[in-house]
N, C-alpha and C positions, 0 to 999 in steps of 0.2 A: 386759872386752870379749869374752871367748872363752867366755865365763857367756851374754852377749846372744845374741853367734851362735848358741848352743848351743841355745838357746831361742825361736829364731825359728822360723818354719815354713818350712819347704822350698817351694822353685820349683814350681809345679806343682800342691803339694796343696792340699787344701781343709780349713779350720778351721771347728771342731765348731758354733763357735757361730755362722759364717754359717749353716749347716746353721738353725737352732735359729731364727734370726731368720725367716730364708725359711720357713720352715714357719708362725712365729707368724703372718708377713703374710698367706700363703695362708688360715689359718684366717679371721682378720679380716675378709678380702676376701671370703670364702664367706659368714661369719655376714651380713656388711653387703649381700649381694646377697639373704640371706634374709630379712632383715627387711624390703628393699625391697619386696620381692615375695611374698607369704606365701600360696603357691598353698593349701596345708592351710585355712588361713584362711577365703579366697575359697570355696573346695567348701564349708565347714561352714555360711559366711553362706547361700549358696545354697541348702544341704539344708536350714535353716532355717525359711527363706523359701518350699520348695514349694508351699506353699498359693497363697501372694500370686504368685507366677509364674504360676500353673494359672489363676488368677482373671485375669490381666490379660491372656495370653494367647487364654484363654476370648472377654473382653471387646471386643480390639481384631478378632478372626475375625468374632467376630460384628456389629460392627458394620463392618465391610469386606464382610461377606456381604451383611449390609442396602442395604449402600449399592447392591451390584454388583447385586441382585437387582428392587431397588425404585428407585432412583434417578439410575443409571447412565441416560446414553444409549448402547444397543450402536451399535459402528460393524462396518465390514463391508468387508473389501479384496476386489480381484477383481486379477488378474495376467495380465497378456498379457506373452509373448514372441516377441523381435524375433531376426535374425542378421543379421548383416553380411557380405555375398556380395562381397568386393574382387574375385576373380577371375572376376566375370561376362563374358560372350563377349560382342563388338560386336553391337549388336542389327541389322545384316544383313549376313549373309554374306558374307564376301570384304571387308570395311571394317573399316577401324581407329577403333575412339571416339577421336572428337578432342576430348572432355570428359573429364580423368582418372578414376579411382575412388578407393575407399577402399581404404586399405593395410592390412594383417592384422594389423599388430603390437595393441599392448597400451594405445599410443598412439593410435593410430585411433579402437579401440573408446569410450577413456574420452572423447576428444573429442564421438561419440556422444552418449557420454550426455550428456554436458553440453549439446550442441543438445536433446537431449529435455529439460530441465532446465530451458533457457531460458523467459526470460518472454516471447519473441515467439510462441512455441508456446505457453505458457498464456493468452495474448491472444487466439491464434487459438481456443484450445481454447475459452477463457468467451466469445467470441462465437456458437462453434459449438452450445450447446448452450444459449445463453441464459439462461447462470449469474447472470444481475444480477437476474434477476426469481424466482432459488431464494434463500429466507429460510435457506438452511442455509449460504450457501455468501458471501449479502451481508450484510454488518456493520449496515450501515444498513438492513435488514428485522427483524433482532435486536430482541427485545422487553428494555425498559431494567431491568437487573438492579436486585435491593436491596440492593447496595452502591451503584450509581450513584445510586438513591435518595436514598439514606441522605447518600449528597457532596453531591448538590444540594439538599438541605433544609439542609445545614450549612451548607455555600457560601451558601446565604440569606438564613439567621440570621445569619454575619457579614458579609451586605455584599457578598460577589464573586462575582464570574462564572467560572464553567468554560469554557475551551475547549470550545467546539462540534465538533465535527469538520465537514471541510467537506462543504455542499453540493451540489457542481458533479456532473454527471453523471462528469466524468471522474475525479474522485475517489472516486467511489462505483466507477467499473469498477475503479480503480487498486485499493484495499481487496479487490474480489472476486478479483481477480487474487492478490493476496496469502494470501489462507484457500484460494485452489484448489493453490495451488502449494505449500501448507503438505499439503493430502492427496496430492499425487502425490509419489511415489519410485519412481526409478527405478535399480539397482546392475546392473552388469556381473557376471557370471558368471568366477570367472578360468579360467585358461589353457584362455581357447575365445574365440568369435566371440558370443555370446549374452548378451544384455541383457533385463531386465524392467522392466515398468512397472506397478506396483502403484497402484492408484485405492482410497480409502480414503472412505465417505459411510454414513449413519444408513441411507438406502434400498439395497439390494443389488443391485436391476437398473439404478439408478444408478450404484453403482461399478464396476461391470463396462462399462455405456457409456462410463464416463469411461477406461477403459484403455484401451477399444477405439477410440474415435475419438482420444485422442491417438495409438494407435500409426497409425493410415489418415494424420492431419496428418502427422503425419512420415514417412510414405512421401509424400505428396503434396506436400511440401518439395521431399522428394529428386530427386522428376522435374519440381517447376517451376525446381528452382535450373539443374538439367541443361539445359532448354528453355531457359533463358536467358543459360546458358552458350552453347550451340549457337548462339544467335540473334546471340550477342556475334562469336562465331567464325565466323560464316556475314560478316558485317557484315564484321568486319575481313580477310576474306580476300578476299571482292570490290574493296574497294578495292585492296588488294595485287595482286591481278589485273589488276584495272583497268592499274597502276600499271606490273605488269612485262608488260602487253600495249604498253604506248607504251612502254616502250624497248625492247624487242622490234622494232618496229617502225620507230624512230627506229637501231637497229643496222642492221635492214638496206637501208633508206634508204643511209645513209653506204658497205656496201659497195656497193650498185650502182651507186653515185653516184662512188667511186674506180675500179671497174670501167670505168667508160665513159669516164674518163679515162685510161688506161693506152695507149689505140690497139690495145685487141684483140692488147697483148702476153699471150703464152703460153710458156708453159717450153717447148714445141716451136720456138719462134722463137726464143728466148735463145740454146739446142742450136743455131739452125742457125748465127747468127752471129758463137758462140763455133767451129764449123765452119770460117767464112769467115775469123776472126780471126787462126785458128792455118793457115790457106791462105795467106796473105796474108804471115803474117809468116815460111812458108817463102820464099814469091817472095822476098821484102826479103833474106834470108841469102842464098839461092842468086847472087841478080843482085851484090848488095857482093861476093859472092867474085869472081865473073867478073869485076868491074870493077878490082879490086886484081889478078888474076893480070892483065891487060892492064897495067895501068903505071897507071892511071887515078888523079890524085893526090887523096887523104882529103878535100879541100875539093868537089873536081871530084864524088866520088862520093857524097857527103852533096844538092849541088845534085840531083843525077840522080834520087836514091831520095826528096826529098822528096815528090813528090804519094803515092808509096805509105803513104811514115810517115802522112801525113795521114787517109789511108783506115784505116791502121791505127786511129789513134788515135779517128776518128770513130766504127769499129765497137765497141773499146775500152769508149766513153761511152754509146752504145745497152746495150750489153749490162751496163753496170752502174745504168744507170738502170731498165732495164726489171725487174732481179732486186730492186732497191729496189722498186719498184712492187708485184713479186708477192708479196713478203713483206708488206708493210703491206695488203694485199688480202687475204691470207691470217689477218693478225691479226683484220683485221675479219669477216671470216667467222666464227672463232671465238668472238670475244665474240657476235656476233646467237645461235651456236647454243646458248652455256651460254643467253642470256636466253630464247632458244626452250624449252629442258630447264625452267628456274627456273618458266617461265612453265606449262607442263605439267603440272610437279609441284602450284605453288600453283591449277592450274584443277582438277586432279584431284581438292585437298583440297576445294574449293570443289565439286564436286559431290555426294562423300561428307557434305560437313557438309550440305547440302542434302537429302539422301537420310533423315541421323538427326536433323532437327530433328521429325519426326511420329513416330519410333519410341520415343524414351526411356524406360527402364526403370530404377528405384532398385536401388542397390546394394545394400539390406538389403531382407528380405523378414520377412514375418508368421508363425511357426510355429507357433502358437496362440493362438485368441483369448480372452479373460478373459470365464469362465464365473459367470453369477450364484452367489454362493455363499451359502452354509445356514445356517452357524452362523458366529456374529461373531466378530472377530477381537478386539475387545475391548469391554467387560473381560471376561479369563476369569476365571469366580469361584475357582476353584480355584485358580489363581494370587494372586490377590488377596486369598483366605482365608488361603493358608500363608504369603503374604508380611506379611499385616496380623499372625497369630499370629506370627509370627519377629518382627515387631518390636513388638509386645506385649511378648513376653518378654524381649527385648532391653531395652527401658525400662524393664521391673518388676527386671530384673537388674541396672541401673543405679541406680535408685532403690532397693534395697539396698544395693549396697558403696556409692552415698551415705551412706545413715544410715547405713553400719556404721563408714565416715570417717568421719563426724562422732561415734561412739559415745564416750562417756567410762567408760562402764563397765566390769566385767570379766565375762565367760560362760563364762571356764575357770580350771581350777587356777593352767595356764600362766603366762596374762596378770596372777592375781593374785600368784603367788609371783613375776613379773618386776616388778611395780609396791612390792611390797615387800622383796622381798629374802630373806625369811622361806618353807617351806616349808609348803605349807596343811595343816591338821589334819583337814578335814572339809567334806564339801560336804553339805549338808542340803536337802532339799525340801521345797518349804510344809509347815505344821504348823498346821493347824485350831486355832483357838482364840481367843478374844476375851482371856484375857490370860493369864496365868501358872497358873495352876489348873485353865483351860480347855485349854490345849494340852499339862498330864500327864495330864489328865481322856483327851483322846482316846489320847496313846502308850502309857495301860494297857490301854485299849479297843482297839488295835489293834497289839499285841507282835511279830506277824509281817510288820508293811509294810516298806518302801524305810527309811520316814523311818525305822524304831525301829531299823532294821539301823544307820542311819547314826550314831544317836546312840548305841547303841552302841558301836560304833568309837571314835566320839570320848572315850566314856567308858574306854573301853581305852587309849586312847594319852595319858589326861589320868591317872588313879588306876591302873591297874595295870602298865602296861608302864614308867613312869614311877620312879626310882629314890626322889626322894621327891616324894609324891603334894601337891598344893595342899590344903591345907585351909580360905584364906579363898582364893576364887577370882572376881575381878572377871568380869563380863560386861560389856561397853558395844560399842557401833557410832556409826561418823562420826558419823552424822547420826541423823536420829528417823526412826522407822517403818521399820526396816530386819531386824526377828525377832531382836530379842535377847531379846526378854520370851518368844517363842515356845520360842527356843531355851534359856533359863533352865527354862522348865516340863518342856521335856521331858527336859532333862539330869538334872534332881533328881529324875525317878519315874525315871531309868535307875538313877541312883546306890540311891533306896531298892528297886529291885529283888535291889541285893546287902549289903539288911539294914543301913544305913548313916542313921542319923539327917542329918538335911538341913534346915536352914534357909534360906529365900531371903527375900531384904531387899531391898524394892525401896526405889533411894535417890535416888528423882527428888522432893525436895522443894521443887525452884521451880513445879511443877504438879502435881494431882491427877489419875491416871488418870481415864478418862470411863470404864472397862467393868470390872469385877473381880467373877471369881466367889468370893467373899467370904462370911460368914452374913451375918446380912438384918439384925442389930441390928449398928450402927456398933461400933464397937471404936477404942480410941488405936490410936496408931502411932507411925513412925520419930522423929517430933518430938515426940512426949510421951515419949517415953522418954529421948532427947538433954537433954531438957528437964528431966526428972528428978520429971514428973510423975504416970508410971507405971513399976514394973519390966517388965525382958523379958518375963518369964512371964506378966505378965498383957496384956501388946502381942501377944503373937503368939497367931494365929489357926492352924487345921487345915482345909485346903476338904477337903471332899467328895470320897472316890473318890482324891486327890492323892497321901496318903502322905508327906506333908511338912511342914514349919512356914512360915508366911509371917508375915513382918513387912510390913508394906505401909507405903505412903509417904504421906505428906496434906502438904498448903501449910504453907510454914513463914513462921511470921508475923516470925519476925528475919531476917537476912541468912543466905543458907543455905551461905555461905563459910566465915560463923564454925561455923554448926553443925557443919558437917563436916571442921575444922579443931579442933574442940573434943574437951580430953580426954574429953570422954564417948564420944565413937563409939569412942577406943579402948579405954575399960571394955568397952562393950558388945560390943566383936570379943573381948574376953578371955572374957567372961562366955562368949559364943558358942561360943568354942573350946572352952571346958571341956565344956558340955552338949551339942555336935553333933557328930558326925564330920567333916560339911562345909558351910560356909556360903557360898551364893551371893550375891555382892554386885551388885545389879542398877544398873548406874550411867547415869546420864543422858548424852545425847551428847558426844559428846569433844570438837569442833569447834563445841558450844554456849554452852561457858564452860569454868571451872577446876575442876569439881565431879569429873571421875571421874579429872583427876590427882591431885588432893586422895586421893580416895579408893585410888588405886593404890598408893599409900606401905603404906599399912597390906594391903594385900593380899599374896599368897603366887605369884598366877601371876595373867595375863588371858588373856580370850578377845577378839578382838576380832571382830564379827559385819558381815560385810561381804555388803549386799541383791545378790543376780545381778544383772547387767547396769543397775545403778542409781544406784551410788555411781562415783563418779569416781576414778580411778586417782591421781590430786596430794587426793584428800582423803584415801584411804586411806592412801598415807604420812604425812599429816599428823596421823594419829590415830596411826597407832604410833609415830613419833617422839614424840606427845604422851604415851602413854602408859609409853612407854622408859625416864627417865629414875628411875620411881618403882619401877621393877621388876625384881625380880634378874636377870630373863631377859627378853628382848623379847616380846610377848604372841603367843600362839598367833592365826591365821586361821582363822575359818570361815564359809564361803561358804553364806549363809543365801536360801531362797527361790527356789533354784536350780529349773529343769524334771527329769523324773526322769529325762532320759536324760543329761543333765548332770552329775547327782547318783549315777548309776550307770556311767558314765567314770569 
């Protein structure tokens, strides 16, 4: 137990091998965003590709040029601007507009525009200028395109009818109204009072009318909607007039009508007989005291002072009746004078709206008017050239990393040492030659090129750097017509450059080459000797200029399974070893049948010859797995028919 704790890791720290994980995920998660993405890749398709870029490029400028040059209709905008004047002064002096204005904000302005926008202003505008009888501007003056052709002759042939468009004059304005309203725009200006109306037409002194007379309609809006504003408020304030002149009237009717019932009482009367009231009812005090200081008894003195209490109380009722009276005299008085004031004020507004129904002025005004203009607004070609080449190139650039997705090939080392596993030996470039004799024919004739450098190379890292060198050395490739024969010829004048007897043995016995530069009298070959009906020495041939021996192949009239499964070929690889330093075994495609794993048994090393950008990455493993099993070492790559700058990477 004290072993475990001892051996556990401490609180806090961190063990080596999360370390070690975390790092391996990171790597993982980098490789897999690299292979997603293989920006190297993309640049090298691309550089590739130059030409076919420049050309499509080329191609779409110039026929965007064409089009904008030769078949373009130019159009042509004109621009008038407007302002919006909210704090315009009452149009006469000393009056208040009793029609609102426009407000300054941001909300005003877009309002605006949108009246300029409206289809009642482009109604008035294609009336104004008798747009239904311009072919530019009416749908139904339009001459019938050959696409609509081409429907109505189809429509024919099977049988139905196309919608017509309608007839009716108002349908034809509706339509013109719709392509005029499609060339006018109109945008606000921000953080200001100013809007534009852009007129957009093929003729230029027509698009400058058409900005200019919608911006006049829409000042000519703005002072008939005003006038009729004014007319609405002239109307309703007369009546209101009207209205507060009879009660006006009908107030002071009622007070003079209380007035003359009152009997000509007056606050000066009230004063006197509140005067009398308080006289009166001294008298009343003074006589009850005399009457009590006599002996006079409380009933005797009540009888005595009655006619005066009576006077009292009579004047009492006058004076409260008459102050009821001057108060309710006095309410009606005030109600007649607010109706008189009411009645003033709304006669007042009634003269001034009377005054501004002939003066009316729009709150926006014209700050320029929309000048014929020179050169069209579209299309510009220069626009339309860099934009046609931008997307030229754009397409050509797509249509390669297409084929380059869809590519099965290999075009690098890279891709072929990942498709096999295997590090490549050699990348080789075309090599002239119709077959084996002809393509050491040219690498004697040309010691100093790319290619002879290459094979070269290949010859150093196959016979000299090599601790023990191949001496029976397969050639074969996937498939046919891939430069193994090319690459066989020029490997074996590399080889008899360093003095090195060489045999190549071509061992395609289910078919006869079509091309070999061979002597001109036939000779046996690979299957007369198999067959045991000629020796080697007298089978193999010497070409011209080659420096080597060739055993050449001819149709084998038995099964060429057994041939090349028969003790003979392995006499004749004995025989071979003995008299050549090195013999190249030219074998037939590996992916064609069992012929060059047959053959790879008895071999010493292979080469396996893989065409640039041609052979399929699942065939090329499928040929070195085939040829694996026979061979002490897995067969060397070399990337044959590569371009030179391929081949020089």
């Amino acid at each position: 137990m004290d072993g475990q704790l001892m051996n556990a890791p401490l609180a806090g720290s961190r063990s080596e091998i999360f370390d070690v994980l975390r790092s391996a995920e990171r790597r993982e998660a980098a490789q897999s965003a690299q292979d997603l993405v293989d920006f190297r890749r993309i640049f090298r398709t691309l550089r590739r590709g130059w030409l076919m870029l420049t050309i499509c490029s080329l191609l779409a400028a110039a026929a965007a040029g064409a089009w904008a040059f030769m078949f373009a209709t130019p159009l042509y905008r004109a621009t008038a601007t407007l302002i919006t004047a909210p704090d315009t002064m009452a149009p006469t002096a000393g009056l208040t507009s009793i029609v609102p204005g426009l407000g300054g904000d941001s909300v005003a302005v877009n309002t605006e525009v949108e009246i300029l926008q409206s289809r009642m202003l482009m109604r008035r505008l294609t009336r104004e200028m008798q747009l239904t009888a311009d072919a530019e501007f009416n749908p139904a003056l339009w001459p019938v395109s050959p696409l609509e052709r081409l429907l109505s002759r189809a429509a024919a042939q099977l049988g139905l009818t196309l919608p017509a468009p309608p007839a009716s004059e108002e349908a034809a304005f509706s339509r013109t109204v719709d392509v005029v309203s499609d060339r006018i725009a109109v945008r606000s200006i921000p953080d200001s009072r100013v809007f534009e109306v852009t007129a957009e037409s093929a003729d230029p002194a027509k698009a400058a009318q058409l900005a200019n007379t919608l911006a006049r309609l829409y000042l000519a809006r703005q002072i008939s909607q005003k006038q009729q504003e004014a007319v609405e408020a002239t109307g309703w304030l007369s009546e209101r007039v009207a209205e507060l002149r009879a009660e006006l009237d009908a107030a002071d009717r009622r007070a003079r009508s209380f007035a003359a019932e009152l009997d000509f009482a007056t606050p000066e009367s009230v004063e006197a007989l509140a005067l009398q009231l308080e006289e009166i009812r001294g008298r009343i005090a003074a006589r009850e005291a005399e009457l009590l200081r006599n002996g006079t008894s409380p009933r005797r003195v009540e009888t005595l002072l009655k006619p005066m209490r009576d006077m009292e109380r009579e004047i009492a009722q006058r004076i409260n009746s008459q102050s009821e009276g001057l108060v309710q005299l006095g309410q009606l008085q005030l109600e007649a004078e607010a109706s008189r004031l009411i009645y003033e004020h709304f006669l007042g507004k009634l003269k001034e709206a009377e005054v501004q129904r002939g003066v009316q002025t729009p709150e926006s005004r014209i700050l320029s008017l929309a000048e014929v203009p020179v050169l069209p607004s579209w299309p510009r070609p220069a626009v339309v050239v860099a934009l046609a080449g931008l997307m030229g190139l754009l397409l050509g650039m797509a249509w390669l990393l297409g084929r380059e997705a869809r590519r099965e090939g290999c075009r690098s080392a890279e891709e072929l040492e990942a498709a096999t596993g295997r590090p490549l030996a050699a990348t080789l470039p075309h090599v002239p030659g119709k077959d084996v004799a002809g393509s050491a024919v040219w690498i004697a004739a040309h010691p100093a090129s790319r290619t002879a450098e290459a094979v070269r190379g290949l010859r150093t890292r196959l016979f000299v750097e090599c601790e023990r060198a191949p001496q029976v050395l397969l050639i074969a490739s996937p498939l046919a017509e891939e430069g193994k024969t090319a690459l066989a010829g020029a490997l074996a004048r590399s080889l008899c450059d360093l003095k090195r007897r060489v045999l190549v043995i071509e061992a395609e016995i289910r078919r006869t080459p079509r091309r070999r530069l061979i002597p001109r009298r036939p000779r046996p070959g690979l299957v007369a000797v198999l067959e045991g009906r000629v020796p080697l020495r007298r089978a193999v041939s010497a070409p011209r200029h080659a420096g080597f021996d060739l055993l050449v192949s001819e149709a084998a009239r038995a099964n060429a399974v057994d041939l090349l499964s028969s003790p003979q070929l392995e006499t004749l690889l004995q025989t071979a070893r003995r008299d050549y330093d090195t013999v190249l075994l030219l074998a037939p495609p590996v992916l064609a049948g069992p012929d060059a794993r047959l053959l790879a048994r008895m071999a010493d090393g292979a080469l396996l010859a893989v065409a640039w950008n041609r052979t399929a990455r699942r065939q090329v493993t499928r040929a070195a797995a085939t040829l694996s099993p026979g061979l002490l070492t897995p067969p060397a790559i070399v990337m044959t028919c590569a371009p030179a700058s391929c081949a020089a990477q």
